[in-house]
C-alpha positions as CSV (number, residue, x, y, z in Angstrom):
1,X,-0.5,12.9,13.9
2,X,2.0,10.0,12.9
3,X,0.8,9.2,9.2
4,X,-0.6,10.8,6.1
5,X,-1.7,8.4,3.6
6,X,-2.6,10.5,0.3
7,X,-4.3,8.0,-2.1
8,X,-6.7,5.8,-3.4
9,X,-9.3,4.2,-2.0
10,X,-11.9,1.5,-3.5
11,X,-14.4,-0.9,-3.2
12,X,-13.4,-4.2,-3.9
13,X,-15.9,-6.9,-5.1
14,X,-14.1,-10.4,-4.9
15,X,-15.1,-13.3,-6.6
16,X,-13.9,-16.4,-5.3
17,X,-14.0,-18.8,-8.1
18,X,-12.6,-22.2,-9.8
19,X,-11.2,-21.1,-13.2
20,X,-11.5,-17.7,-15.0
21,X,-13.9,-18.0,-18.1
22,X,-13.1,-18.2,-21.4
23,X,-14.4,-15.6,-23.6
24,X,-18.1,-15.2,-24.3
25,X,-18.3,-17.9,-21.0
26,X,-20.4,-17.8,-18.3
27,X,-19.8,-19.8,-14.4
28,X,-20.6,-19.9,-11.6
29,X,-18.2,-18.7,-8.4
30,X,-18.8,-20.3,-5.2
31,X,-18.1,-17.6,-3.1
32,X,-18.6,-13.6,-3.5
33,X,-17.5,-10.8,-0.9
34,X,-17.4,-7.1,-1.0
35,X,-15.6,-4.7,1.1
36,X,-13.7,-1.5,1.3
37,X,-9.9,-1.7,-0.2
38,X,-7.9,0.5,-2.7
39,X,-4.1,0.8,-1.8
40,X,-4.3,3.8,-0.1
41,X,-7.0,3.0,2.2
42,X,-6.0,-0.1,2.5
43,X,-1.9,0.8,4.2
44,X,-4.0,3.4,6.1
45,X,-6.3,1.0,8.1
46,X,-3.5,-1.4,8.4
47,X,-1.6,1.5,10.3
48,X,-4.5,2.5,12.2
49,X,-5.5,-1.0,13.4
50,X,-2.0,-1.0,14.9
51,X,-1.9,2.3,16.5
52,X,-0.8,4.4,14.2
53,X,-2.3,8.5,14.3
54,X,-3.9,8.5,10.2
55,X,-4.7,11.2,8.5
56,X,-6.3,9.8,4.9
57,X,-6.2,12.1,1.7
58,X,-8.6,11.0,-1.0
59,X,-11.6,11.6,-3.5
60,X,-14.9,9.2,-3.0
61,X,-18.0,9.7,-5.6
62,X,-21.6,11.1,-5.5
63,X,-22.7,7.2,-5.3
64,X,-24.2,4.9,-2.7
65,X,-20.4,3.6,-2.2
66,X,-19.3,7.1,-0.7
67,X,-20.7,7.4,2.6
68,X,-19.8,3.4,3.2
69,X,-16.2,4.2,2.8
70,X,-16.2,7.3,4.7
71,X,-17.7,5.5,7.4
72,X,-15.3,2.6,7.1
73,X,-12.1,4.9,7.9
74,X,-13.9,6.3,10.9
75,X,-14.5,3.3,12.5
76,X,-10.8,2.2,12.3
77,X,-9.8,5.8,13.6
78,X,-8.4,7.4,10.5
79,X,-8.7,11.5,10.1
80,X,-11.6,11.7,8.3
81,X,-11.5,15.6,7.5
82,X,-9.9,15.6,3.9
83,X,-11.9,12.9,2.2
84,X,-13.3,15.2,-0.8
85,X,-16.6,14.1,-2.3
86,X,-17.1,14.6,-6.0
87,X,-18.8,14.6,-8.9
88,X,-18.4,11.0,-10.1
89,X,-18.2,7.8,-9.5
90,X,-16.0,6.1,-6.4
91,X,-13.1,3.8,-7.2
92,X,-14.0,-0.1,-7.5
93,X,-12.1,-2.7,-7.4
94,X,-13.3,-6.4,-9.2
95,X,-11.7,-9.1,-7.7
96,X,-10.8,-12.4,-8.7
97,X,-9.6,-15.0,-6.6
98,X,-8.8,-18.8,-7.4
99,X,-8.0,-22.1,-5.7
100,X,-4.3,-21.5,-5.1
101,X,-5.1,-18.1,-3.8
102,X,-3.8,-16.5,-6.8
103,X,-5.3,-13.4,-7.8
104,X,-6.2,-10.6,-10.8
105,X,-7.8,-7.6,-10.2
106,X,-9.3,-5.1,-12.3
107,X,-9.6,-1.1,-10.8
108,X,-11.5,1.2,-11.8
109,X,-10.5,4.6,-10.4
110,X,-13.6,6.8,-10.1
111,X,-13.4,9.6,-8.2
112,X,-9.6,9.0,-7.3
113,X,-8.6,10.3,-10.8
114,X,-10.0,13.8,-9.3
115,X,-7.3,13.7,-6.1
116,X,-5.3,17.1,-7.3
117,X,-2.5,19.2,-6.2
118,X,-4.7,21.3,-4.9
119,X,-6.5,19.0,-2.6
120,X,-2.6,18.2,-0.8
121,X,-2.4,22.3,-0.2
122,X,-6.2,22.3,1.3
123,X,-5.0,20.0,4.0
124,X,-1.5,21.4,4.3
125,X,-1.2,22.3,7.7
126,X,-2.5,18.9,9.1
127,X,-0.1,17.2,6.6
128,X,3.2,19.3,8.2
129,X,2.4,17.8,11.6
130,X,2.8,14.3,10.5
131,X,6.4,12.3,10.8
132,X,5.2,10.3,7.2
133,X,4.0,10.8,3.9
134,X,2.8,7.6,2.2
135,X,2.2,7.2,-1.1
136,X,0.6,4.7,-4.7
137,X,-0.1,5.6,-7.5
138,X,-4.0,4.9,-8.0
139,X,-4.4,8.4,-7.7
140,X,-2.7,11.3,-10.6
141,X,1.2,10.6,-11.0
142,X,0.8,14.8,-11.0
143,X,-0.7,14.6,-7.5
144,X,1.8,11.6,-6.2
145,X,4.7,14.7,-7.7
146,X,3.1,17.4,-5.7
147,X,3.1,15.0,-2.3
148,X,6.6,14.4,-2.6
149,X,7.8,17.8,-3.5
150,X,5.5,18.7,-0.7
151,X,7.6,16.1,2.1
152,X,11.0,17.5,0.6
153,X,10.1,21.1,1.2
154,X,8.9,20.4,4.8
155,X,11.5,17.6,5.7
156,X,8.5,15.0,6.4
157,X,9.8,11.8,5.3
158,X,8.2,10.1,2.3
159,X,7.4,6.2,1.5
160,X,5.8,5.6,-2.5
161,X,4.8,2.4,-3.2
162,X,4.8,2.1,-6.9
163,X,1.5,0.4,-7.5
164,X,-0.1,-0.6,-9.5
165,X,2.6,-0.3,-12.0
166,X,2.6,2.8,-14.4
167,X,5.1,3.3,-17.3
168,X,4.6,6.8,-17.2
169,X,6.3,7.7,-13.8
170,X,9.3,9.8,-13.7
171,X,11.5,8.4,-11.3
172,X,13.4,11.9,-11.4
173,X,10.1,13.5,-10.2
174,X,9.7,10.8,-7.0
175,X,14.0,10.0,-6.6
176,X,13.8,12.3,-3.3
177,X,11.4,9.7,-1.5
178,X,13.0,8.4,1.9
179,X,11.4,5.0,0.7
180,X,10.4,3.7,-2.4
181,X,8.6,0.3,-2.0
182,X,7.9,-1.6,-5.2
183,X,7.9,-5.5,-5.8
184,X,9.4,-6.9,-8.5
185,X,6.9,-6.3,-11.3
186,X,7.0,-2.7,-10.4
187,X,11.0,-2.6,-10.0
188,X,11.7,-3.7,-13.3
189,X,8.9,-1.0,-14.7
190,X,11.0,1.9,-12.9
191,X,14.1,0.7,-13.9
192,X,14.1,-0.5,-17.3
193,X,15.8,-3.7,-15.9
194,X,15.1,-7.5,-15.8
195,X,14.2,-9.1,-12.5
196,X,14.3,-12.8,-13.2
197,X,17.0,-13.8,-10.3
198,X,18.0,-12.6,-7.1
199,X,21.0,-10.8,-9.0
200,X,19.2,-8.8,-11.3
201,X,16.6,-7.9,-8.4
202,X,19.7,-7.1,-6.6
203,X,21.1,-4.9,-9.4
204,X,17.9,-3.2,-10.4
205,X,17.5,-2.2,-6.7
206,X,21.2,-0.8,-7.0
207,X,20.1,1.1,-9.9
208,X,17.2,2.8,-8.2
209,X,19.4,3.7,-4.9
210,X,22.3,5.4,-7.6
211,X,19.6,7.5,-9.1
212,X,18.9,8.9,-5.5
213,X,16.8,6.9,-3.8
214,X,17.9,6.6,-0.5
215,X,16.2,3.3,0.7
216,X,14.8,0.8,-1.6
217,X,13.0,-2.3,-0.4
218,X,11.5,-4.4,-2.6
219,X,8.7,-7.2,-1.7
220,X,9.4,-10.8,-2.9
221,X,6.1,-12.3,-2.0
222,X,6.6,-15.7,-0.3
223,X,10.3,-15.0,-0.8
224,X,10.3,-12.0,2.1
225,X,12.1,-8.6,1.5
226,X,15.4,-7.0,0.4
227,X,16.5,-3.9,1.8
228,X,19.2,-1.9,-0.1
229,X,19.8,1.3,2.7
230,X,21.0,4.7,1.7
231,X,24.9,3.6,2.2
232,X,24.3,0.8,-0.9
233,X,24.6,-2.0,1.9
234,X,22.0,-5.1,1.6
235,X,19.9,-7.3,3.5
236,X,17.5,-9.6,3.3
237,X,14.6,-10.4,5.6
238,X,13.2,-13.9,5.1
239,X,9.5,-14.1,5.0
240,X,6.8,-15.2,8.0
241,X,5.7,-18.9,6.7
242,X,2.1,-19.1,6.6
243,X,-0.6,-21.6,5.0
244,X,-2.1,-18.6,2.0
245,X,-5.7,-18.7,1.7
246,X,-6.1,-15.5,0.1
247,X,-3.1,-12.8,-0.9
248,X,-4.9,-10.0,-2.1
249,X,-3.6,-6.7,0.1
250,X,-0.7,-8.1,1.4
251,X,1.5,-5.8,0.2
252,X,-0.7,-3.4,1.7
253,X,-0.5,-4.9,4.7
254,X,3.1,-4.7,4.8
255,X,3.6,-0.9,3.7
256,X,0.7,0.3,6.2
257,X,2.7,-2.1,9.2
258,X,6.2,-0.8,8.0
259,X,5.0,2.6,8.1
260,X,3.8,2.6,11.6
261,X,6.8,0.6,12.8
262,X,9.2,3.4,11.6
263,X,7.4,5.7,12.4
264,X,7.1,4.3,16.4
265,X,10.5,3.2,16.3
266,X,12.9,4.8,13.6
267,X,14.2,1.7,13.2
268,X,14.1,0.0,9.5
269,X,15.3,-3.3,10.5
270,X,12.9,-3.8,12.4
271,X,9.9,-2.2,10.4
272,X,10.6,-4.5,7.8
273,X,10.7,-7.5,9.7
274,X,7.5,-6.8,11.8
275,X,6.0,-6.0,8.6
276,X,6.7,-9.3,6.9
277,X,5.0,-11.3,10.0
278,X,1.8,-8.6,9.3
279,X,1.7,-9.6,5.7
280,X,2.1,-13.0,6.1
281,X,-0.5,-13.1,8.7
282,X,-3.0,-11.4,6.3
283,X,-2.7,-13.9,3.7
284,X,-4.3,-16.9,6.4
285,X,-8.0,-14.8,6.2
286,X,-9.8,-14.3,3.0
287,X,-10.3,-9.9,2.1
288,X,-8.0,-7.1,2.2
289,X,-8.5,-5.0,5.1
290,X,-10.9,-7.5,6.7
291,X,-7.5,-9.6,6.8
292,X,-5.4,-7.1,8.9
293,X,-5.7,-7.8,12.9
294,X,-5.7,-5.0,14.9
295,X,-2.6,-4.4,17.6
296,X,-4.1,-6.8,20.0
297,X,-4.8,-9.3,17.9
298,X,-1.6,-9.3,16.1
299,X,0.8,-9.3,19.8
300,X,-1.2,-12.2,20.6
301,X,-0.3,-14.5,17.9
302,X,3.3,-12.5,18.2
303,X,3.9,-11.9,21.5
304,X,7.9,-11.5,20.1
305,X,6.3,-8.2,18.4
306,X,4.6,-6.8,21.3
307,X,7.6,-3.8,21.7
308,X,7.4,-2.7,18.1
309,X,3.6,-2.6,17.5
């Protein structure tokens, strides 16, 4: 097993519409789409469609959403065997997309609130044979805690993506991660710092790698990446130029691509800059994970990419 993704997973409704209403307003959206998303499912099917081996870690309800999502992951290949049902509802995800592809999203956690300690020792054994441990925080910061104590102790490697944004995290608790991933709203959360230039990005990241984080890379959006590696060195990957018709799970995209690049190739260079072309692609198609091409797809609009995918 290459991968194992503990984390959320949802069901996103999007609404594809002109304005958001005012209060007490009612429009109409020319579009609406649903499909299965949530940040942890999400960076696991991107991984899978690629190649990687996925092992997925998470909570679904006792609704009509459940089985759907279950199914979802095994038709992209993903380790099915520690999706826990419970007594609730399942995660969702209201979407809101507008012209210029911006977009705000509401979550609603469900069932993912229920993903426990406990659940990362029932599936401890499979977890040991895999090279990752990735990581968000839609799921109980005590749980994410218990993941990466759980990498440290068995010298698996761990990647947390600090998303969606939460002002209670400890970074003390999560400093030991191989990789933390956040973009700039969520770097500025962990560190207390302002991010409104390329220098204070730069120094917040700085400040993250001298409290003990041995890689930081933090996702600029249209702007690409920067990587600040475990000897305080940086560098910057530019981002893959694309026409965005919808952004929603790009980050996503990125993490789940990075993830099975490093793991493949060892090499974080490289991971970072394949990953930026996946993300980038994603944006051209509307959805999240019905975004993400599969391995063949994505070598033949990349041919360039073929030996790292």
């Amino acid at each position: 097993m290459d991968i194992a993704v503990i984390g959320s997973n949802m069901v996103d409704l999007i609404a594809y519409i002109n304005r958001m209403p005012a209060e007490g307003e009612t429009i109409e959206a020319p579009d609406f789409k649903m499909g299965c998303g949530g940040k942890g499912a999400n960076q696991a099917i991107a991984a899978a469609k690629l190649g990687a081996e996925v092992l997925m870690l998470t909570r679904v309800g006792n609704d009509i959403f459940a089985d759907n999502t279950i199914e979802n992951f095994r038709q992209n290949g993903i380790d099915t065997r520690y999706i826990f049902k419970s007594d609730a509802s399942s995660g969702v995800a209201p979407i809101f997309v507008d012209p210029e592809s911006r977009n705000s999203i509401i979550i609603v956690k469900g069932a993912n609130k229920l993903l426990s300690p406990a659940d990362i020792e029932t599936a401890a054994e499979d977890i040991k044979k895999c090279k990752l441990i990735v990581l968000q925080l839609e799921i109980p910061t005590e749980t994410v805690y218990a993941a990466v104590k759980f990498g440290e102790k068995h010298g698996i490697p761990v990647l947390l993506n600090p998303a969606p944004a939460q002002p209670d995290l400890v970074l003390e608790h999560v400093k030991s991660c191989e990789f933390i991933v956040p973009n700039e709203t969520e770097l500025s959360l962990l560190t207390g710092m302002p991010v409104d230039n390329e220098d204070d990005i730069r120094n917040a990241a700085a400040a993250l790698h001298q409290a003990g984080v041995k890689n930081v890379i933090v996702t600029l959006g249209s702007k690409g990446a920067l990587w600040l590696n475990q000897n305080g060195e940086e560098q910057m990957f530019p981002s893959h130029k694309v026409n965005a018709r919808d952004t929603t799970g790009a980050g996503d995209a990125f993490i789940g691509c990075f993830s099975h690049v490093y793991v493949k190739t060892g090499d974080i260079a490289q991971a970072i800059k394949t990953a930026n072309f996946y993300a980038g692609d994603s944006v051209t198609r509307l959805g999240t994970q019905s975004s993400y091409h599969d391995r063949a797809e994505f070598v033949a609009d990349y041919p360039e990419q073929a030996d790292f995918v």
